[in-house]
N, C-alpha and C positions, 0 to 999 in steps of 0.2 A: 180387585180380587173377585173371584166370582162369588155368587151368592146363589146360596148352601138350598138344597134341593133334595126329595125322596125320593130314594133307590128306588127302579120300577125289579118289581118280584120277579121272575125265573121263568123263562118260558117253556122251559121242558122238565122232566120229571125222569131220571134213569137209575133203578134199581139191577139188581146183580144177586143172584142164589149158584148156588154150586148144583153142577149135575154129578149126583151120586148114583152108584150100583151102576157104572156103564162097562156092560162087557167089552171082552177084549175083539169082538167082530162091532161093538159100537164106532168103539176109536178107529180102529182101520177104517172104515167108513167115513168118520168124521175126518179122517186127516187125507184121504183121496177123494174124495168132495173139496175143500179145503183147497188141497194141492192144483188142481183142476183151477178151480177161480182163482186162484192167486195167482195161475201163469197168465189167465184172460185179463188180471186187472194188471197185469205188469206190463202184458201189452198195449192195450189200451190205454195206460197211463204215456206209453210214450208218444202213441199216436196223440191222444194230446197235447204233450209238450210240444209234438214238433209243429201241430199247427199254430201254436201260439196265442197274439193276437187277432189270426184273421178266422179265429173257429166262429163257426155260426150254429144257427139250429140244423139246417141242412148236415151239417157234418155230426152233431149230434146223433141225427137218426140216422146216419149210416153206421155211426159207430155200434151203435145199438144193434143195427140191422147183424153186423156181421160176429157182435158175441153170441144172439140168438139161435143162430146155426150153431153153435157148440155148447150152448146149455140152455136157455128157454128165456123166452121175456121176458119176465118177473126177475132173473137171475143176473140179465144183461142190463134193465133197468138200475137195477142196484149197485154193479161195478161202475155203469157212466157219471154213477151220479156221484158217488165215493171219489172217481176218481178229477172229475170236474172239482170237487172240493176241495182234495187235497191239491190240484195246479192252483185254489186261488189263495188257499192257505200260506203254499210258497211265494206266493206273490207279496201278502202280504209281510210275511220274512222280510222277503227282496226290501221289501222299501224301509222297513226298519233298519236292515242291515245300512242302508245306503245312508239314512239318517245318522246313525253311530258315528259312522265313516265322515260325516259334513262335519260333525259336531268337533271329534277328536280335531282333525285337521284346523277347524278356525281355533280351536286351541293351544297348540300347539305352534300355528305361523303367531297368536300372540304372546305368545312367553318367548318364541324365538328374536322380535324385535324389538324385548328390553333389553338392555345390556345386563351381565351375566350378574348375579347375587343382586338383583333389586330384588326389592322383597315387593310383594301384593297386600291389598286388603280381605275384607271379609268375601267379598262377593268377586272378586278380578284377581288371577295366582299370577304371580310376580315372576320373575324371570329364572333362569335355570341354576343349580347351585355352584356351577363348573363347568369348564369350558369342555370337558369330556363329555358331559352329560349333554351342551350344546350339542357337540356333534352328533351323538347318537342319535337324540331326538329330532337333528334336521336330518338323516341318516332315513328312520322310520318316516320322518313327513314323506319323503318321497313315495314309500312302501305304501303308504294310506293313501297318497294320492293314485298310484297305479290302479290299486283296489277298489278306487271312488271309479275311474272311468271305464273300467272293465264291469264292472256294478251297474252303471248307470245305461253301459252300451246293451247289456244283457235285457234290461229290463224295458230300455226302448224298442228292441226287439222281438221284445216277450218271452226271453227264452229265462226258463226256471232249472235248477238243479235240486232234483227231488231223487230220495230214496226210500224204495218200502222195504219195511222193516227195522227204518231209523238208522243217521247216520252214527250214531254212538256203537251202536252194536257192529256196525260195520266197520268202524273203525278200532273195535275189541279184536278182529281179525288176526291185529297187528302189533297184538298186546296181550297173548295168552295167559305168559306167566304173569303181569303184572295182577293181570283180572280174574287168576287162580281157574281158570279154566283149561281143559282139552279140547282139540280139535274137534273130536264127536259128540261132546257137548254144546260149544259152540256152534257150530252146525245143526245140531236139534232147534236149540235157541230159534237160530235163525229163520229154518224153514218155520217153527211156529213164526215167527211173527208176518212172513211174506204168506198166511196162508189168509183166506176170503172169506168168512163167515157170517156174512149178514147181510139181511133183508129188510127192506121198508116197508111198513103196512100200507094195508090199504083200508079205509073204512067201505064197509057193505057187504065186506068180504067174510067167509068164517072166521072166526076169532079174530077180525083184527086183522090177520095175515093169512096167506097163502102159501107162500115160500119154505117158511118157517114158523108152524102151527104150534101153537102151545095151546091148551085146552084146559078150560075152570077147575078140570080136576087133576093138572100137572101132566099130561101127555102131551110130549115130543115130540113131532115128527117133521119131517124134510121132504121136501119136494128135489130128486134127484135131477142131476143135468141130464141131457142127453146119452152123452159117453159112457154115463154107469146107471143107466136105465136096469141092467141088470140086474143088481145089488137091491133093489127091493125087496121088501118082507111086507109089503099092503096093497092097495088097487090103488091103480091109478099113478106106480113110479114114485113112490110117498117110501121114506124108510122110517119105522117107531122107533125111537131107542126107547131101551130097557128103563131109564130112569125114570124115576117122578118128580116135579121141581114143585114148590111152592117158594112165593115168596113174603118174607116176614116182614120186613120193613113198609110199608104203603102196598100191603096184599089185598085189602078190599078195594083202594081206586082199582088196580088190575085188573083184578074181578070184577068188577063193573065194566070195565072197559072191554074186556072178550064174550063177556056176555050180551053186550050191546053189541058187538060186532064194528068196535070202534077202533081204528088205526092202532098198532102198537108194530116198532122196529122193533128186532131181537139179533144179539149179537155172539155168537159162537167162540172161546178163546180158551186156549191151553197154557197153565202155568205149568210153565215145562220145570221149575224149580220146586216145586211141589208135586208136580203130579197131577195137578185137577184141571177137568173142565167145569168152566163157567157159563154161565148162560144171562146176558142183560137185556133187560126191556127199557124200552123207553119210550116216549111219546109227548109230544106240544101241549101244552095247556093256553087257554085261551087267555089274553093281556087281562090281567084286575087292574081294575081302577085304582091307582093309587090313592092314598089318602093326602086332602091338602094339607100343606106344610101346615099352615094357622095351626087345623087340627092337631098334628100331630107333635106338637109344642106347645099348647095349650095346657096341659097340668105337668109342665116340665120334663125334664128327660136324664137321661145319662150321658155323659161327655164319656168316650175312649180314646184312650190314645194307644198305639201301637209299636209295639218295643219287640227288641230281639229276643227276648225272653219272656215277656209277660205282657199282659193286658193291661194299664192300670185307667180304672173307673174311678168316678163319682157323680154322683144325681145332683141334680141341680133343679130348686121351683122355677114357675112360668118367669119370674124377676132375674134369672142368671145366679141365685146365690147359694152358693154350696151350703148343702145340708147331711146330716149323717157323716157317717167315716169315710174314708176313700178302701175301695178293694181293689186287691192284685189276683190276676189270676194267670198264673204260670204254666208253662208248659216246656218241655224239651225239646230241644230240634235234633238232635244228633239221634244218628242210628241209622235204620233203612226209612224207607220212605213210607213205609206202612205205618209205623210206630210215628215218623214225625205227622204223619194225617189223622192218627188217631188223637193225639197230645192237643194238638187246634180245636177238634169237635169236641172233646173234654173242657179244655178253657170256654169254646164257644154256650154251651148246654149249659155249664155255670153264671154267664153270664145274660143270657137271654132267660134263663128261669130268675134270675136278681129283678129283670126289667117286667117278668111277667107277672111277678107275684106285687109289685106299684104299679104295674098299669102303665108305664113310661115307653118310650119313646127311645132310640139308641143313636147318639152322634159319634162319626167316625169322620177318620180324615180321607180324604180322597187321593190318596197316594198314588204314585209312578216313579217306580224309580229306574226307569230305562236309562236316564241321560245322566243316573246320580253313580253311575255302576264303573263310570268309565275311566279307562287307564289313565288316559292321559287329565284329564280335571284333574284328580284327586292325587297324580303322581307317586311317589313313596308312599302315601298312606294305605298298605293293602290291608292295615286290619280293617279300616272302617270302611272301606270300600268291601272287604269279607262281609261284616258286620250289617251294612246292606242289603246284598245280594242273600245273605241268608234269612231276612223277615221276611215270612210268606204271606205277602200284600197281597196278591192276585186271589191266591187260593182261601186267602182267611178270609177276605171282602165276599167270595163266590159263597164259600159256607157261610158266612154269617148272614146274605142276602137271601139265600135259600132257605137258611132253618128259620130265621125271624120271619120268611113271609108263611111258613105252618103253624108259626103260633099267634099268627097275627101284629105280630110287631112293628111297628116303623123304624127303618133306616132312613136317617138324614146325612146325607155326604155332603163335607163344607172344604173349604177350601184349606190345604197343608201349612201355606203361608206365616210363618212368626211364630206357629200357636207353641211351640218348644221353649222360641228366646221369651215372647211378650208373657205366658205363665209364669217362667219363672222367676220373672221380672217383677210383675204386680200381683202374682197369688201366692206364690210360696211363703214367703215370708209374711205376712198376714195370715197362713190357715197353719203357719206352725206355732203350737203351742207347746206348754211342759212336758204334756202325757202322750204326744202326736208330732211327730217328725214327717212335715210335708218332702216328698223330692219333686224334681223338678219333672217329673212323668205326672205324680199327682198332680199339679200345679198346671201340666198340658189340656190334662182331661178337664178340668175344668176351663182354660180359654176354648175349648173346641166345641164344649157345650154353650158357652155364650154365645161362638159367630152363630152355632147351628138354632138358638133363641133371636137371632136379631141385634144380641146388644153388644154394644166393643168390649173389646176383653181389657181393654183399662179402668182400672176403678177408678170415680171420680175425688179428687182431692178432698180429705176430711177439713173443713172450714176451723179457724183457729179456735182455742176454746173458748174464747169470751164470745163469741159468735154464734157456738155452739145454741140448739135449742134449748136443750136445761143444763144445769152446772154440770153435769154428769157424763157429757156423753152425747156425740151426734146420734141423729135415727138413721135407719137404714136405708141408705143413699142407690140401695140399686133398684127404684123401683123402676116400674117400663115409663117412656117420658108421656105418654098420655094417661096412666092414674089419675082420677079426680083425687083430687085436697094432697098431693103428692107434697106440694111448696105451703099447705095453708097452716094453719095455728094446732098445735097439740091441743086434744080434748082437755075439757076442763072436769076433774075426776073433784068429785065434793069430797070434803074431808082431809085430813093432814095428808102428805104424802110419807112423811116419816115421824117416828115419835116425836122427833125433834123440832118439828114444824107445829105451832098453832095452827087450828080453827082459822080457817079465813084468807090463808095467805096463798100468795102464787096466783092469786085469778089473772093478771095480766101474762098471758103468753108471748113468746115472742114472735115478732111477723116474719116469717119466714122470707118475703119479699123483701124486706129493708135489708137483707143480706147482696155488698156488691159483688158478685164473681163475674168470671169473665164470662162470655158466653151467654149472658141473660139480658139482651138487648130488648125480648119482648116484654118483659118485666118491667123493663124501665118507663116504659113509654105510657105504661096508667099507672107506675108508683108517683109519689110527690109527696114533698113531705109537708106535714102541718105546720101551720102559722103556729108562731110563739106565742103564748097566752100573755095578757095584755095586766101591767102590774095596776093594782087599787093606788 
């Protein structure tokens, strides 16, 4: 298993305000600005596809060279480099896709050379249930094969199939009524999203940027291309718009940042569903030093585990042993996608304020569930293969890495491995009592905060009772294994220990050593036992 390590913090920083009060000579503006770049970066995105893998810098700077003549340096800098990112973004698609594609297939050739109704175990799926179902699925094998070497020849090649403006929406084209749209709606749609609005800073430069000027006191304005040099309303082919922007969320870094004349990108975009323009800033922050694990497990932490519906927590001391109640913290996923991102940063704010107000530390599982998603594994079972693909792993890990490193928090990501079966194996039923009904989610968060401590999530066997240290009751057996006096003698407490006890009694404790279990081979090697006393 790997061994469990803290998240490195966020290296960029992207806030978003609405631009308000923009006339109607603004938007024209902004959407033939807009319109302009977006046919430069559609071109240019093909001229890189088709160079592939033999683009160099040379072709770099030509490419540059020749957007330049149609809108300006700073203009052409920014579509090469958008569009250089989005060929290697689909690169990386490509090679996922082709993985899926490995995966299904050794799957699928091994169910097809059981014979039909074996059944599988836990970890290997057993054979098909019907010889109709063979067929089909040797049927598809071929289909996944075609698709692996058409896959594999593309990407030897270097050739990517990329779409701007997303192939979802292009393929709503073809699905009006399904997606309750019009044709002139759709079409709005679209040209917003093939349209170009943004710029990369520069530091040294005015506020940060050039291109796309925002100023400490919310003034916009744009550096036009060449072809609509006209359309200026300032000196120097600069257009204001009318609006003023402030940003609320992290507005003093900003402000610090333009006032120092420190880099900041800014990014232009129409919700054509709404009606508004936006305006995002963003910019890199420098690597923080992460804090070492030691440290950051040091006065215990919070174990999480992550469910389709809910968060469920519990804190745990530096020894692994649950303390307090366990919390759930819920959230809804259905709806649009606004309300499912807001339901996450709600459960998240609750949880990271639990961690901030002890001072603790947060263990999450290091999930992927790319290869858990897939048709052919999981066969018939589409709810839980649903029930997958709907826990937002990627983007819950993203928020919770990014708001815990504002408040200071540590993230420890540990390995997924057991921590579901082995909880609720060996904690559930031990942290369930009368008044506290443990589930096996509680039971998780608690093994994922032990790997994320260092210790197994198996508790060690309670010794028989005659064994036991007092008539009463083992002690508590999860100390860390280098504790001093972990194994030595219970203190000796003067005075009865119950009414019912005399004055005097109990001084002989028992040795903790002279216990045999397995596993204590170092123990043995300076115990021995005493000579029998010798009769008068």
């Amino acid at each position: 298993m790997a061994a469990p390590f803290v998240v490195s913090g966020p290296s960029g920083v992207a806030i978003r305000t609405r631009l308000k009060s923009l006339s109607a000579g603004d938007e024209t503006v902004l959407c033939l600005v807009g319109d302009l770049l977006g046919s430069l970066a559609s071109r240019d995105l093909k001229a890189r596809c088709a160079a592939g893998l033999d683009h160099d810098s040379e072709q770099w700077a030509e490419r540059k060279r020749v957007l330049t003549e149609e809108s300006s340096s700073r203009w052409a800098g920014s579509v090469t480099k958008a569009t250089h990112d989005q060929w290697a973004l689909a690169r990386r698609g490509q090679l996922a896709h082709i993985q899926s594609l490995e995966a299904g297939i050794q799957t699928i050739t091994h169910r097809l050379s059981l014979p039909v109704g074996a059944k599988g175990t836990k970890h290997v799926p057993g054979g098909y249930r019907s010889k109709q179902e063979w067929h089909a699925k040797s049927r598809r094998l071929h289909l996944l094969t075609d698709r692996l070497r058409t896959a594999r020849s593309d990407r030897d090649a270097g050739v990517v199939h990329v779409v701007r403006g997303g192939k979802r929406l292009l393929n709503t084209r073809h699905n009006l009524k399904e997606a309750q749209l019009t044709e002139p709606e759709w079409r709005k749609r679209w040209q917003a999203g093939r349209r170009f609005l943004k710029a990369d800073g520069e530091s040294g430069k005015r506020y940060g940027n050039e291109t796309i000027r925002v100023t400490d006191d919310g003034e916009v304005s744009l550096k036009l291309p060449a072809p609509l040099t006209h359309l200026a309303n300032a000196p120097h082919g600069r257009y204001v718009l009318a609006a003023r922007v402030s940003f609320v969320h992290r507005g003093e870094q900003w402000t610090d940042r333009v006032t120092a004349n420190r880099a900041v990108a800014y990014h232009i975009h129409e919700d054509v569903e709404r009606g508004r323009w936006y305006l995002t800033a963003s910019w890199t922050t420098p690597p923080v030093k992460t804090l070492p694990l030691e440290a950051a497990r040091a006065s215990g932490l919070i174990g999480v585990d992550t469910n389709a519906d809910h968060l469920a927590a519990w804190r745990l001391d530096q020894h692994g042993n649950p303390t307090g109640e366990p919390l759930r913290f819920g959230y809804d996923l259905s709806g649009t996608a606004d309300h499912r991102d807001a339901q996450v940063r709600h459960a998240l704010i609750r949880l990271l304020h639990w961690a901030m107000r002890h001072g603790l530390a947060i263990a999450i599982e290091d999930l992927d569930f790319t290869a858990e998603t897939t048709r052919e594994k999981h066969g018939r079972r589409k709810r839980f293969r649903k029930l997958i693909s709907g826990m937002p792993v990627s983007r819950l890990r993203a928020r919770l890495v990014s708001m815990a490193a504002e408040l200071g928090i540590p993230v420890i990501a540990v390995d997924p491995a057991y921590t579901s079966r082995w909880g609720a194996q060996h904690w559930q039923k031990p942290l369930t009592t009368t008044t506290r009904k443990t589930t096996r989610h509680d039971a998780a968060a608690v093994a994922i905060g032990r790997r994320a401590l260092g210790h197994p999530i198996r508790r060690r066997t309670t010794p028989p009772r005659t064994h036991q240290s007092d008539g009463r009751g083992h002690r508590t057996v999860q100390a860390r294994p280098g504790t001093p006096g972990r194994e030595g003698n219970r203190p000796r407490i003067p005075g009865p220990r119950t009414r019912s006890v005399h004055a005097g009694r109990g001084e002989n404790a028992v040795d903790q050593n002279a216990q045999h279990r397995s596993g204590r081979s170092a123990e043995r090697e300076y115990w021995q036992q005493d000579s029998l006393p010798l009769s008068s």
